[in-house]
N, C-alpha and C positions, 0 to 999 in steps of 0.2 A: 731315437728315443722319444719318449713324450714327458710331459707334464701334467701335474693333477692341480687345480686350484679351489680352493676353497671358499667360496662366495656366502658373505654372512645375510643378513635381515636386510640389513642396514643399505648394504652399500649399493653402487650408484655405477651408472650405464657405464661411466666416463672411466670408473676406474678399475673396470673388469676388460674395460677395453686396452687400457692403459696397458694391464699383464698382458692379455695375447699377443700383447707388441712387442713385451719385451723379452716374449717367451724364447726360448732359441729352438724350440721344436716345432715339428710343423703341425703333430699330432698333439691336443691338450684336452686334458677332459676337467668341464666344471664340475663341482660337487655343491648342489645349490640347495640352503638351508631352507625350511619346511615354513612355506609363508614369506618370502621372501621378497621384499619389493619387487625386482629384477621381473617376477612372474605377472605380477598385475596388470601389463599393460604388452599388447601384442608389439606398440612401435617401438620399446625396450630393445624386444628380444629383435625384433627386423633391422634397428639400426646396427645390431652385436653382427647377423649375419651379413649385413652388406659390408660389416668393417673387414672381417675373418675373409670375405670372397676376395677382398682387392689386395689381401696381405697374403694369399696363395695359402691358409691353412686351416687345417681340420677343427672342431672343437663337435665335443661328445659332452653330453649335459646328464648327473646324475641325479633324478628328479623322481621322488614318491609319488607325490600329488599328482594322481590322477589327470585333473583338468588343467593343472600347469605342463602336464607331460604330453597331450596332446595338444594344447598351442603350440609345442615347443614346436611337434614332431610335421604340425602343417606348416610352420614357417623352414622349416628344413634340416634342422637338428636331428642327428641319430641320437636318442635316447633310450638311458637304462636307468633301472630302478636303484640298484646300488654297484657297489664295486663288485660284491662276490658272484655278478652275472660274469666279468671280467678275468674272476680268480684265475684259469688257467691259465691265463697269459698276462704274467706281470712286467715288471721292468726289464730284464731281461730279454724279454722275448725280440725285443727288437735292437739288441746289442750283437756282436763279432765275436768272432772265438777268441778274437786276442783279449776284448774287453774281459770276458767273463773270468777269462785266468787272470788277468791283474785285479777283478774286483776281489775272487778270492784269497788271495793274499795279504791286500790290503781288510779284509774282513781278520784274518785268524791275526796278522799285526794289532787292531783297534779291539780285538774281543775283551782283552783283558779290562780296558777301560770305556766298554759301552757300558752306556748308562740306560739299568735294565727297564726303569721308568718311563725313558722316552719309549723303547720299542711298547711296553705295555699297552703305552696313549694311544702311540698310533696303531697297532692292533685295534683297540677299540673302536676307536675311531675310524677302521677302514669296517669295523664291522654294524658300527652305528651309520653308518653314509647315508643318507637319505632318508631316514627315520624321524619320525617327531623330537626327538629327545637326542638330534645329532648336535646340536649347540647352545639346546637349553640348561638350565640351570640343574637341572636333577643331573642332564649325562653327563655333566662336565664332574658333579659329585663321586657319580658312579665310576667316571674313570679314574679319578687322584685313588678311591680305592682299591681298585684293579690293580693301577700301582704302585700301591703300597705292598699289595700281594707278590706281585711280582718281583719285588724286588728280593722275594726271599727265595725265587729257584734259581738252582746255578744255573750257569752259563753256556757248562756242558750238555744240559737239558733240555737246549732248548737249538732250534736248526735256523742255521743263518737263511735267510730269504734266498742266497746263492746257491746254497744247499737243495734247493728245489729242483734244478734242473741235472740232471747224471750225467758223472763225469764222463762217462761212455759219448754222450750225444755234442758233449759240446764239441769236437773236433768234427761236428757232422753239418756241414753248409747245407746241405738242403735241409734238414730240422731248422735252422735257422731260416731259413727263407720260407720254411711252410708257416712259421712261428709269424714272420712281420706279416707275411700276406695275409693270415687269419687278424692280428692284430688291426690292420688298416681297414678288413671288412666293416670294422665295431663303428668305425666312422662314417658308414654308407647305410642308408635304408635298405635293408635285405628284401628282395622278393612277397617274401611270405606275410612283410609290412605292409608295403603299400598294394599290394595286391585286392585284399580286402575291400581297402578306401576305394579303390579306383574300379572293381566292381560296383560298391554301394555307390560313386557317383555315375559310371555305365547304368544301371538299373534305375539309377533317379532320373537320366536322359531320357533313356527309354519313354517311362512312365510320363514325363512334358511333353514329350514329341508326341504320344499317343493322345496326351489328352488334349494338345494344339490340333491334330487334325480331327477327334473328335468333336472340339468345340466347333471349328469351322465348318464341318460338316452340319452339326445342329445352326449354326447360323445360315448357312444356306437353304436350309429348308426351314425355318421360319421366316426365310427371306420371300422363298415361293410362295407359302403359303401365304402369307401378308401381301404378296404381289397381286395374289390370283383374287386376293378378297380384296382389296383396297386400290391398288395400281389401277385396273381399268379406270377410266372416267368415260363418260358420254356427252356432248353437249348437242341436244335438240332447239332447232330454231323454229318457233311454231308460229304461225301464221293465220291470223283470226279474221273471219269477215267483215270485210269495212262496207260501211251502206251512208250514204248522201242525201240527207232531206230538207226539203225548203217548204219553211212554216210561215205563214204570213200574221201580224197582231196590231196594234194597235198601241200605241204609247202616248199616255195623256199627264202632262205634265202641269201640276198646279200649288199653289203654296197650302192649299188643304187639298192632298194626297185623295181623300175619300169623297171627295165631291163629285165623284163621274159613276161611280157607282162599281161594281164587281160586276166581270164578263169574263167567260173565259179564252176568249183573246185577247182580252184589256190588261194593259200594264198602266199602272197609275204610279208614278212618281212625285216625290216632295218638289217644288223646285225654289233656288237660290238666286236672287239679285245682287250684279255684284256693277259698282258704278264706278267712274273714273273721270280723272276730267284733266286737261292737258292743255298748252301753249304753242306755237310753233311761228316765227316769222321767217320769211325768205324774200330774199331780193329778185327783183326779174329786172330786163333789159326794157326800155321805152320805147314803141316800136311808131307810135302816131308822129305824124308830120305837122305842121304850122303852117298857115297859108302865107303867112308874111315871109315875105322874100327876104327882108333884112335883118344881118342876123347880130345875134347879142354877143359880146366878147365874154370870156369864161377865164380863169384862173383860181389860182390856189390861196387862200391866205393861214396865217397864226393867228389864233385868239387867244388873249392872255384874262387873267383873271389876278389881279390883285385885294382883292375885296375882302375875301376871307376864306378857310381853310374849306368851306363848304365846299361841293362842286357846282355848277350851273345848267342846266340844261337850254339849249337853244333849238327852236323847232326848226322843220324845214321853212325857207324862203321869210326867214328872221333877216329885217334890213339891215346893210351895212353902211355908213353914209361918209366916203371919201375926203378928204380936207380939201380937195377943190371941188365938190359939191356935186360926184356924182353916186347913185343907187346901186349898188348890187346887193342880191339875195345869196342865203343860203343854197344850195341843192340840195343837205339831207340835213339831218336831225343830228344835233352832236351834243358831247356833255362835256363841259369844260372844267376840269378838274381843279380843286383850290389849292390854297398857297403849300407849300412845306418847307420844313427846318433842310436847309442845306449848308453842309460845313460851317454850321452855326449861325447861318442866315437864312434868314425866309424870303422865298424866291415866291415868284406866282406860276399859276396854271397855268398849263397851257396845249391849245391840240390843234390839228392842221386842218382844213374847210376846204371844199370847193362851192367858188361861187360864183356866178351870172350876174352879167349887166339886165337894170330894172327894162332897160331901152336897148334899139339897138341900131348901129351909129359906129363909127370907126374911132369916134372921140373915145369913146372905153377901153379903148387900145391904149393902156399906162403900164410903166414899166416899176413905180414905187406907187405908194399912195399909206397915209395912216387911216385907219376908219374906229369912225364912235358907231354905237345903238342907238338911233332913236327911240328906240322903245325903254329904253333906261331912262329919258329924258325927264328931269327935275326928279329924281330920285339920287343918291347918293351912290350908286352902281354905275351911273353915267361918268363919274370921271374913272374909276378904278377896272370897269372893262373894254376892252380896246383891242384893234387889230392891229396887223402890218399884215405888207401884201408880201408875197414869201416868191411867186413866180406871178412874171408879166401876164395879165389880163389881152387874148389874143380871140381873134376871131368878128370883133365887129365890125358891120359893113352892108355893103348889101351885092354881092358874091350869087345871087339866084338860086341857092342853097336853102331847104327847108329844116328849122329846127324842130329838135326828137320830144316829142309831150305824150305825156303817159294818157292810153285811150280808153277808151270805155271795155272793147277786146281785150286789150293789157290787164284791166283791172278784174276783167272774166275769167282769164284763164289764170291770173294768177290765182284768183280764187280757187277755184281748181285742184289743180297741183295741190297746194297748202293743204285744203282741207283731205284730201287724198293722202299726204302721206304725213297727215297727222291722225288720220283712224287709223290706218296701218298702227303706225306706232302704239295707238290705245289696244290695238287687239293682239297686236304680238305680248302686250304688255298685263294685260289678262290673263292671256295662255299663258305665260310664263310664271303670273301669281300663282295658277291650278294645282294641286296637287293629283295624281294617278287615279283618285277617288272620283274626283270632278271632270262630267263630261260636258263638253259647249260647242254647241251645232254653227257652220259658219254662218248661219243668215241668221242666231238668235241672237243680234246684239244690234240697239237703235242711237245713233247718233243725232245728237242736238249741238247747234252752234250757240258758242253762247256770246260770243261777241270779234270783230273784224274790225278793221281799221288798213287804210292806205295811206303812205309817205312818199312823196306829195301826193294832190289830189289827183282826181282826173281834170287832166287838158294842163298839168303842169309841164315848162320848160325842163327836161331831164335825159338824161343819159339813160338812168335805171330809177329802180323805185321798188318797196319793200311793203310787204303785203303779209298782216299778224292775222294770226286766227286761232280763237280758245273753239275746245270743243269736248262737250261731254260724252260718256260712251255709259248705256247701259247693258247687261248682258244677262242673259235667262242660263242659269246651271242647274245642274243636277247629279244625282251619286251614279259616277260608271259603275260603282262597287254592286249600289241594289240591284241598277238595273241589270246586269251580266246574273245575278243571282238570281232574278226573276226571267228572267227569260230560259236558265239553266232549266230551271223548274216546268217553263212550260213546254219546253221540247222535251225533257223526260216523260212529262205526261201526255202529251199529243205524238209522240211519233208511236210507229209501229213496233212493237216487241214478238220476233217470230218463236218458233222455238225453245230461242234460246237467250240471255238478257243481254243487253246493248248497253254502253258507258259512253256518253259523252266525251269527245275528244276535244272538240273546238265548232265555233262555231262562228260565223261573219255577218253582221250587220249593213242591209241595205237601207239607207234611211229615205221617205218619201217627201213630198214637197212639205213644209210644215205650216201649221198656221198657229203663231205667235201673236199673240195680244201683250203690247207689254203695259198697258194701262191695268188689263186684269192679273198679269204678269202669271201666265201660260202659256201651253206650247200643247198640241194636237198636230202627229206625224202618225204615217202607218210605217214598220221596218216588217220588210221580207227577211228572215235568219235561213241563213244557206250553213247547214249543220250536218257535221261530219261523226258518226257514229261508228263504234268497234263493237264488235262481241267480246265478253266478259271471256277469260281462261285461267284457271285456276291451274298455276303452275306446279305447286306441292301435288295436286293432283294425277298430273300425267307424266311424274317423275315415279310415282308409288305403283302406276299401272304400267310404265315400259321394266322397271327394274327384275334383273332376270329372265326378260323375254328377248327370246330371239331376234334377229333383225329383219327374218320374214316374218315376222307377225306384229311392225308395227302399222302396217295398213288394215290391221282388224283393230290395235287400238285406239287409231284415229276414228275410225267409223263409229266407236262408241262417243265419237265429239264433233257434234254436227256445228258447234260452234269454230271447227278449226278448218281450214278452206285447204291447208296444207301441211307438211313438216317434212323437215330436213336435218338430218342427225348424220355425228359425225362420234364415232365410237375410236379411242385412245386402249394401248398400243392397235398396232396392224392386226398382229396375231391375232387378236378377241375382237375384230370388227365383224362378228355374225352375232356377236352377244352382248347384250344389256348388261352395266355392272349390277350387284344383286343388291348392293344397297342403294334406295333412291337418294343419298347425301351426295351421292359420286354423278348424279347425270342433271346436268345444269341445262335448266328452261328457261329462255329468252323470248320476246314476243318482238316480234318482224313491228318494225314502225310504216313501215311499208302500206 
């Protein structure tokens, strides 16, 4: 048997699902009011049929509305428009022979006290199913009238619902069973349903699949064509004549530029003095001998300074004069530092000396001694500067030994040296001021001493000796910037132009002996320029005349460019390497540095 349910406006996923639960039949069919929630929304109706598939049972949905009836029927609902599509096969039809004879008895027992208003309602009501006005306010008027109506025919008038089927057939099991099997159809999408749909979406495959390999077909040949005109590329390596000339001029350099006059191998330059002046002392070793056999005793002392915070300076062979009354001298030149605050007392200066006996005698052989300055004496430094001897005085005697005195060759070559790598130092120090602009010839710069001095003298008793020398540096500059610009110019204008035009590449400067006055502060050199020239190639040019031509004929359009010595081209893919691409954008020209 099945059940019919009634589904209003209103009601809600939860409790349409509720009934088919607690339906006891397997088959149920909704009767769903016109506008109904239930319809508005596709996951409604799909969580209704996932519930009905896991509960093993049918539901048949009877639905006016058009667009609500085919959501239903793609979510998988068999749908009918009303009950009377149904009418042949009512309740019954899926009942037993034994059912149908007890319902009819128990019909002609209740007939007397059926209540003729309900059957009216529901008449109506199976005849309103699905219609606008199935639970609105008018049908519901329209049926209380109906029965009212009804309630005035008798009873005998009117055929019980059981009555529909003839008594002949009900003892007939196969009418029953042809009865459930049509019944159970109503719950399955017939043939003649989904056939349609499942053409109209065969036919819509079709039609994608056709117009999928149509598009790709059109893409592949806009592919070709865009290959054939675009994909080539070519790159030509072209190769321009180079030619090597050597110009010879004249470059006069002066602090008025136009005082030489205009020649056209004359380059006249501004020029710039730029002067410096420096210090440098160095110690050297004492290489002369002493003719006296006997020699002087030597040692170390401390010099103290309590006098004041000043320093002191003490020169070389400053006397020292022992407490038992013997002379030694400094050997160099020192400076005795003055007092300072220490741990909140002031301490004196003090620095360490080597010094020689005045004489020489083994008596200078002391192992203490204090020593004053005589040259302090009756001055108020005479008590507050003072020595001690720090190590014993060793060496005097007379041993056949010649002592070391600074000689007149010592004081030569120191000289030497010194001022040697003190121009060094002024000229590195020159160049280094220069900036890229400024160019300075090595023989344009004149050294002047400005003043020397030796410690000790010459023919002094010494070990070593320290040799000072100031010395000024003047130097002759001038703009690398004009002159590279002026000489550009005059190998543009002096070299040969064949054919075809030549561009300067680079060029190199041999410079000749010079003659510098730095009194009048000028410079007169002659430079030989060893100049490297290319032929000019106009690359948009032989990109516009290879484009579209064959690859045997790019030796006819070299020939139209006496400026080019060679070319080498390499034409992109394989396939097209007998052919130029057509547009000159696609064949890229290089020039060989070569």
């Amino acid at each position: 048997m099945h059940q019919i349910f009634y589904i209003d406006v209103d009601e809600e996923v939860n409790s349409i699902i509720g009934k088919i639960k607690k339906s006891n039949s397997k088959y149920n069919i909704l009767v769903i009011a016109q506008g109904a929630l239930l319809m508005q929304s596709a996951v409604s109706l799909k969580l209704i049929k996932r519930e009905i598939d896991s509960l093993d049972k049918k539901v048949m949905m009877i639905i006016r509305d058009e667009r609500a009836a085919s959501m239903a029927e793609k979510i998988g609902f068999p749908v009918k428009k009303s009950l009377e599509d149904v009418k042949g096969l009512n309740t019954q039809a899926v009942l037993k022979k034994t059912d149908i004879q007890a319902n009819r008895e128990l019909s002609r027992k209740e007939s007397d006290s059926l209540d003729l208003s309900n059957i009216a309602d529901k008449k109506n009501r199976l005849i309103n199913l699905g219609s606008d006005s199935f639970i609105s306010a008018g049908a519901i008027a329209e049926r209380k009238r109906e029965s009212d109506e009804i309630k005035n025919i008798k009873l005998s008038e009117k055929e019980s619902v059981f009555d529909k089927f003839p008594e002949d057939n009900a003892g007939n099991d196969s009418f029953l069973e042809q009865q459930e099997i049509a019944f159970k159809n109503l719950f399955t999408k017939s043939p003649e349903q989904t056939m349609p749909e499942n053409k109209d979406e065969f036919s819509t495959n079709r039609i994608l699949k056709f117009l999928w390999i149509f598009a790709v077909v059109i893409v592949i040949l806009i592919a070709g064509i865009g290959a054939y005109f675009f994909l080539p590329s070519a790159e030509v390596k072209v190769f321009p004549f180079n030619k090597n000339e050597n110009l010879s001029l004249k470059l006069n350099v002066a602090e008025d530029s136009g005082s030489f006059g205009e020649q056209n191998s004359l380059i006249n330059l501004k020029t710039e003095v730029i002067e410096k002046e420096s210090m440098l002392s160095l110690n050297f070793d004492a290489s002369g001998e002493k003719g006296d056999s006997n020699q002087k005793a030597r040692g170390k002392m401390t010099i103290y300074n309590e006098f004041s915070e000043a320093s002191q300076i003490l020169v070389v062979t400053t006397r020292f004069l022992s407490n038992d009354n013997k002379l030694f001298r400094l050997l160099e030149t020192v400076t005795v530092p003055g007092m300072a605050m220490k741990d909140g007392k002031m301490e004196p200066g003090k620095i360490e000396a080597d010094i020689v006996a005045d004489e020489a005698g083994e008596e200078f052989n002391i192992k203490e001694a204090t020593f004053t300055i005589p040259g302090f004496k009756g001055s108020s430094k005479y008590e507050k500067f003072y020595a001690k001897l720090e190590q014993e005085t060793k060496g005097g005697g007379s041993s056949g030994n010649g002592l070391k005195v600074v000689s007149k060759s010592d004081i030569e070559s120191a000289k030497f040296k010194t001022e040697e790598q003190l121009k060094t130092q002024l000229r590195e120090n020159i160049k280094n001021s220069l900036t890229e602009e400024k160019y300075l010839l090595d023989n344009a710069m004149a050294y002047e001493v400005v003043d020397f001095s030796v410690f000790p003298e010459e023919g002094s008793i010494t070990e070593n000796f320290e040799y000072q020398a100031k010395i000024k540096i003047k130097a002759l500059v001038f703009s690398a910037k004009e002159m590279n610009e002026k000489i550009t110019s005059f190998i543009k204008a002096n070299s040969d132009q064949d054919k075809f035009s030549m561009e300067l590449i680079s060029f190199e400067n041999n410079y000749g002996n010079a003659d510098i006055d730095f009194s009048k502060k000028t410079i007169k050199m002659d430079v030989n320029v060893n100049a490297k020239l290319r032929s000019k190639i106009d690359a948009d040019k032989i990109s516009n005349s290879l484009a579209g031509k064959n690859r045997d004929e790019l030796s006819d359009v070299v020939r139209n460019y006496p400026e080019i010595s060679k070319v080498e081209a390499v034409i992109s893919p394989s396939f097209l390497s007998n052919s130029f691409p057509r547009y000159p954008s696609r064949i890229k020209v290089t020039l060989s540095q070569d």
